[in-house]
C-alpha positions in Angstrom: 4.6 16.1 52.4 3.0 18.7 50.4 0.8 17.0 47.9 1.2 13.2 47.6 2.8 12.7 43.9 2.2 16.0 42.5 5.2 16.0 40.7 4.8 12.6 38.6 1.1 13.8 37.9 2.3 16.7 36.3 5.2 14.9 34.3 3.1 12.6 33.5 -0.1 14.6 32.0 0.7 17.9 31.7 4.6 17.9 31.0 5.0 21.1 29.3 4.3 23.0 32.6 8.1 21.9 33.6 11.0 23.6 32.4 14.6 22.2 33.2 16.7 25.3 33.2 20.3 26.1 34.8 21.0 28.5 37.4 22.2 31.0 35.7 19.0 31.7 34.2 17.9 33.4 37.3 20.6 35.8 37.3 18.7 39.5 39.1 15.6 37.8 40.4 14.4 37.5 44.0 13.5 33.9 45.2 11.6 33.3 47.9 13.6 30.1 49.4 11.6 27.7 51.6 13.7 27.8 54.6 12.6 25.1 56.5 12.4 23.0 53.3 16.5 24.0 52.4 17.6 22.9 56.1 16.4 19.5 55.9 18.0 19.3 52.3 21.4 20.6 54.0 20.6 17.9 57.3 20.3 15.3 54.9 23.0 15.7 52.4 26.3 17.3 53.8 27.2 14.6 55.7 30.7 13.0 56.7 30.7 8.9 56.2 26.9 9.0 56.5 26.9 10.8 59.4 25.8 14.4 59.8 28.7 17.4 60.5 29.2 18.1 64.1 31.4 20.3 66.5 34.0 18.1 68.6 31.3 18.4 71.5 28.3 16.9 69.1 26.9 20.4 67.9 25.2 19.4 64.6 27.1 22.2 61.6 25.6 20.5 58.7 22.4 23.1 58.3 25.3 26.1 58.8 27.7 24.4 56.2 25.0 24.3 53.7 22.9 28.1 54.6 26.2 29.3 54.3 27.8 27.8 51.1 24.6 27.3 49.0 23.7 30.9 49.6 27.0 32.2 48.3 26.7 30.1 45.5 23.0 31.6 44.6 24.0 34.7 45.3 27.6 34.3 43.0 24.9 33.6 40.1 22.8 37.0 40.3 19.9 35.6 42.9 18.3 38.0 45.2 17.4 34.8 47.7 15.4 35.7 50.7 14.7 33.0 53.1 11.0 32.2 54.8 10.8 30.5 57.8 7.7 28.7 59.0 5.5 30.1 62.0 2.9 28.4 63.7 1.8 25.1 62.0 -2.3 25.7 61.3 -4.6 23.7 63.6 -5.5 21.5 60.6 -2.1 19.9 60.8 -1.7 18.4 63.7 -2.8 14.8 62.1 0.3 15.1 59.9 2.4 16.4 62.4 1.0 12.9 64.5 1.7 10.6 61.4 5.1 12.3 60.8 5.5 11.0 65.0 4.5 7.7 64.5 6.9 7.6 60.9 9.9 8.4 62.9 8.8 6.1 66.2 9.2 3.1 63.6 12.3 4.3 62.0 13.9 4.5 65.3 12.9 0.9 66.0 14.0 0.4 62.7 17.2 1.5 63.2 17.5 0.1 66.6 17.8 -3.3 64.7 20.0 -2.3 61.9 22.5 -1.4 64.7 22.2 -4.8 66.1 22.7 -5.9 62.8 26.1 -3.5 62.1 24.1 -3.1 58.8 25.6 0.3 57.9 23.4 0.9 54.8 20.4 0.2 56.5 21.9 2.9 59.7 22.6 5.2 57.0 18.5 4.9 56.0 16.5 5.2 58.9 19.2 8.1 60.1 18.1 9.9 57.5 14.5 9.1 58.1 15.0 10.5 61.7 16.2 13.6 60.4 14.0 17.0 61.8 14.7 20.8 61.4 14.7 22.3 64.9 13.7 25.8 66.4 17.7 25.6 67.1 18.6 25.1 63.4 15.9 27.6 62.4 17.4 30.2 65.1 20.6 29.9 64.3 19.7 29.9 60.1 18.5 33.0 60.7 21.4 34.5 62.9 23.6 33.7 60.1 21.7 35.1 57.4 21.3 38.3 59.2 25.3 38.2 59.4 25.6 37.3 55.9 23.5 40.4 54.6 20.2 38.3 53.5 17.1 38.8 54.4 14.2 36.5 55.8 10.9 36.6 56.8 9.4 34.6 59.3 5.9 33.8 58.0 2.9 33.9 60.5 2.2 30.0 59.7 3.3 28.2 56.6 6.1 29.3 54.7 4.8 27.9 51.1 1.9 30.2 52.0 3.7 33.7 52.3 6.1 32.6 49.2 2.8 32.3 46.9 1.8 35.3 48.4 5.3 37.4 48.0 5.0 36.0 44.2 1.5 36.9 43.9 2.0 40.8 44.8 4.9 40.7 42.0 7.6 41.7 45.3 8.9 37.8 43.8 10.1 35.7 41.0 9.4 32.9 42.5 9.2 30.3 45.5 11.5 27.8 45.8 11.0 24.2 47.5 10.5 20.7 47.0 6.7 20.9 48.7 4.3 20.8 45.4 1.7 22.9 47.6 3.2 25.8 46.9 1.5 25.7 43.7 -1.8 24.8 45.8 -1.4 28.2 47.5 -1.1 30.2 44.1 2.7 30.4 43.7 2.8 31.9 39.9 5.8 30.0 39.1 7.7 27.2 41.6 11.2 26.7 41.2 12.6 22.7 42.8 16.0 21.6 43.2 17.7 25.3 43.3 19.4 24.9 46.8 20.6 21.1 45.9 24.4 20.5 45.5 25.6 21.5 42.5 27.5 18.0 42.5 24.4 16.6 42.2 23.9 18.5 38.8 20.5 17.6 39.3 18.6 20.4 36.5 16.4 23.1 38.0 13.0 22.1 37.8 10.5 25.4 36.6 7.3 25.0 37.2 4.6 27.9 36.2 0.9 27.3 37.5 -0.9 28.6 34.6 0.4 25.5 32.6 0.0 23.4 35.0 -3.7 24.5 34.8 -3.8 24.4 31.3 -2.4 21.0 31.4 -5.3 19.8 33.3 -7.6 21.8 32.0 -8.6 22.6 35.8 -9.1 26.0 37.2 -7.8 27.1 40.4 -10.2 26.0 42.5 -10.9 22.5 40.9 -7.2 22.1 41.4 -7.8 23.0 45.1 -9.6 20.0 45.2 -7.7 17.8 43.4 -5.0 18.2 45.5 -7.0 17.9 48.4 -8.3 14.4 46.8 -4.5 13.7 46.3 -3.4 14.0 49.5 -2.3 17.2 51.2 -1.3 17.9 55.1 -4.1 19.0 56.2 -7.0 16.5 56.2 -7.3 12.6 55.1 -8.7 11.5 51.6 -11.2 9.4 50.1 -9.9 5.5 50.5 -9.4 4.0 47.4 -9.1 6.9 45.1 -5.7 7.4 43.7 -4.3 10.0 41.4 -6.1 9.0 38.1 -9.2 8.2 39.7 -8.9 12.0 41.4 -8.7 14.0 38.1 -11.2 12.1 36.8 -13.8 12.8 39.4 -12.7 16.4 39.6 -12.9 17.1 35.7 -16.5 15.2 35.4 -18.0 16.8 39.4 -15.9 20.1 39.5 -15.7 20.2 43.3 -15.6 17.5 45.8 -19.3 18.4 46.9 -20.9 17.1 44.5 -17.9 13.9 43.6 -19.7 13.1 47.4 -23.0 12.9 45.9 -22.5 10.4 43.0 -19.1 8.1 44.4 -20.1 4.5 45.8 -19.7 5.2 49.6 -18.8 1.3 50.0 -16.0 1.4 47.5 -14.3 4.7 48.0 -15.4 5.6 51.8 -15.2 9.1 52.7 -12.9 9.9 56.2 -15.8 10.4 59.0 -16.2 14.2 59.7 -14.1 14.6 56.7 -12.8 18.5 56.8 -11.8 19.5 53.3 -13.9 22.3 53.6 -10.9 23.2 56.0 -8.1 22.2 54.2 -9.6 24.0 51.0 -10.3 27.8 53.0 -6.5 27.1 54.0 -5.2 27.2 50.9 -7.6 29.7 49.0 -7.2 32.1 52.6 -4.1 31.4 54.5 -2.9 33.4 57.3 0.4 35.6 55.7 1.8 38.8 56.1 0.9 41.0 54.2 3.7 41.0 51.1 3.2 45.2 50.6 4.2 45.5 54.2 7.3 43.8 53.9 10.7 45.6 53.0 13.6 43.0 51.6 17.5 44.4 52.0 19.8 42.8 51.1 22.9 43.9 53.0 27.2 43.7 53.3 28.4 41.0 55.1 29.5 41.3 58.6 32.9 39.4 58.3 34.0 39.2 61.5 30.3 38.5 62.8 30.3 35.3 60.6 33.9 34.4 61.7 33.1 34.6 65.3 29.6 32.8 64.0 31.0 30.1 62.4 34.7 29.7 63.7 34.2 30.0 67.6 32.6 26.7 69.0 31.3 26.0 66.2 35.0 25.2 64.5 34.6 26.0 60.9 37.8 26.7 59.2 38.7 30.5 59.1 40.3 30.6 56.2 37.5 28.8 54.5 35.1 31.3 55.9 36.9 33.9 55.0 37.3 33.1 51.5 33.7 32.6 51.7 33.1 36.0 52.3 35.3 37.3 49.9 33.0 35.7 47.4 30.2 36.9 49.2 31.4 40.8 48.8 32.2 39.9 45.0 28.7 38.3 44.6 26.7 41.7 46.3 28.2 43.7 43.1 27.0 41.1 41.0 23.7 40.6 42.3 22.9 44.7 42.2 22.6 44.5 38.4 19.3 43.9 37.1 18.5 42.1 34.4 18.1 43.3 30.8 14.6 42.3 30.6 13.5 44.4 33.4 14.3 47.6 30.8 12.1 46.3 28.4 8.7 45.8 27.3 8.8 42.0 26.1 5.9 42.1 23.1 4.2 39.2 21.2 6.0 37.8 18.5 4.5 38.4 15.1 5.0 36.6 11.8 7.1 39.0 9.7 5.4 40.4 6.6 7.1 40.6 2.9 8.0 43.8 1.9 5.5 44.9 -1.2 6.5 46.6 -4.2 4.2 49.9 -3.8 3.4 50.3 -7.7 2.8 47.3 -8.5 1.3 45.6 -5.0 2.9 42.8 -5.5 6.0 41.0 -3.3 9.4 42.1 -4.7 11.4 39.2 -6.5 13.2 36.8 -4.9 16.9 38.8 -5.3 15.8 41.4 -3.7 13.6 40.9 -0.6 16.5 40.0 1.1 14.6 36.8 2.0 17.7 34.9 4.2 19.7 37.3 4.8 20.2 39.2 8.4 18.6 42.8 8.4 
């Protein structure tokens, strides 16, 4: 879930801190790529007649296809992507991991009856609403990364947690995923629909926390707690406070503390043995690697590793595979080359001055200050 309509908050009251900007723009930078995040994006959209890509035998392909193709295409445009994979889920998260059970129990009862019904669009829904990234698809993600010459990093818990933290030692650009908490956890600058199909032409969305903060006129740790009033994954909010009523209260009260002391209990109960003191040390102190510690290669393909990968049981084309790779080779030359920027020292612009006439101290005449003209 991340946090419960981030997004529209921020388009709504603080737009400027969204950037719609193309691929290309991102050409030498290191992404750090919610993996977890990407898979159920690849589940969910490459799909044959509604229906997900398997092997003749059932094997689901559709994560593969999409880990595979997507990251040739990031990688044909200059991105350094490296992949982070989610470890243990904290303790705090098991009531949304519960609600996320009971969400698919009635989506399967859903689409028990749509089947009845041979109501394909509704089948088509609740398919996708049954959709869930497996240790499997994770496992063999990674396997095909590793053959591919990309790295990934399998953080200790959440993956949105050791992107901020990979951004926040400067070892990143930015994180990339469709989970707004990655902004809650201090990501610098969040990046949403980069791994999309680029059939879509959906616009990458660029999203840079200081603006966001300025927009609000929060600091980091009031906007802790707004989120956590927002809704998050950790803990259960305050009944009856939505989003404008949240960043109302935090603005006036600063920290939910003292929003507890003034709200009307009987018209915005608190959850009993509410835990946002929890939910809030998550975020400010997560459990990551630490990003120093971590070395990011990125590698030559393995061709005949991913053919025997991808074309064995698994029955991907091999001569689609292997003109796959032959971008993938091209690509590693054009990713090596940094960007211009990085050999430069970008300085603040300052209004240009009018050249002065030294005897006389005053600005030269019209003809010839040159006023229009290129220098």
């Amino acid at each position: 879930m991340g946090i419960l309509n981030l997004a529209k908050v921020l388009a709504d009251v603080a737009p400027q801190c969204i950037k719609e900007t193309d691929i290309k723009a991102y050409f030498g930078r290191k992404i750090a790529i919610d993996a977890s995040m990407s898979l159920y994006q690849f589940l969910i959209a490459v799909r044959s007649d509604g229906a997900q890509l398997t092997t003749a035998d059932g094997e689901t392909t559709s994560h593969l296809v999409g880990t595979f193709y997507r990251t040739i295409r990031l990688l044909e445009n200059g991105i350094k992507p490296v992949y982070v994979f989610d470890g243990k889920p904290p303790e705090m998260k098991g009531g949304e991991l519960n609600k996320r059970m009971e969400r698919r129990a009635e989506a399967q009862k859903a689409l028990d009856k749509a089947v009845e019904a041979g109501d394909q669009a509704e089948m088509d829904k609740y398919n996708r609403r049954l959709v869930k990234v497996t240790k499997h698809h994770s496992d063999e993600a990674k396997e095909l990364l590793k053959l591919m010459g990309v790295p990934y990093i399998e953080a200790p818990c959440e993956a949105e947690a050791q992107c901020a933290a990979m951004v926040k030692a400067g070892k990143i650009f930015a994180t990339a995923t469709e989970d707004m908490d990655a902004l809650t956890f201090g990501s610098n600058i969040v990046l949403r629909h980069l791994t999309f199909s680029e059939a879509r032409k959906m616009p990458i969305q660029e999203i840079h926390l200081k603006a966001v903060l300025e927009g609000l006129n929060l600091t980091q740790e009031e906007f802790t707690d707004f989120c956590i009033l927002m809704g998050c994954d950790y803990t259960d909010t305050i009944r009856g406070i939505g989003q404008k009523k949240a960043i109302e209260l935090i603005k006036n009260h600063k920290r939910i503390e003292d929003i507890l002391e003034v709200i009307d209990k009987t018209k915005f109960p608190p959850p009993e043995n509410w835990t946002y003191q929890g939910a809030r040390d998550l975020f400010i102190n997560p459990e990551v690697a630490n990003p120093e510690s971590i070395e990011l290669k990125w590698g030559d393909p393995d061709e005949e590793g991913v053919v025997k990968f991808l074309c064995g049981h698994r029955q991907f084309s091999e001569e689609r595979v292997r003109n796959g790779i032959k971008k993938l080779q091209k690509a590693r030359g054009t990713s090596t080359q940094a960007r211009l920027d990085g050999f430069f020292t970008v300085l603040g612009s300052t209004p240009a001055k009018r050249k002065v006439d030294d005897k006389k101290n005053t600005p030269n005449k019209r003809g010839k200050s040159g006023r229009g003209r290129p220098k």
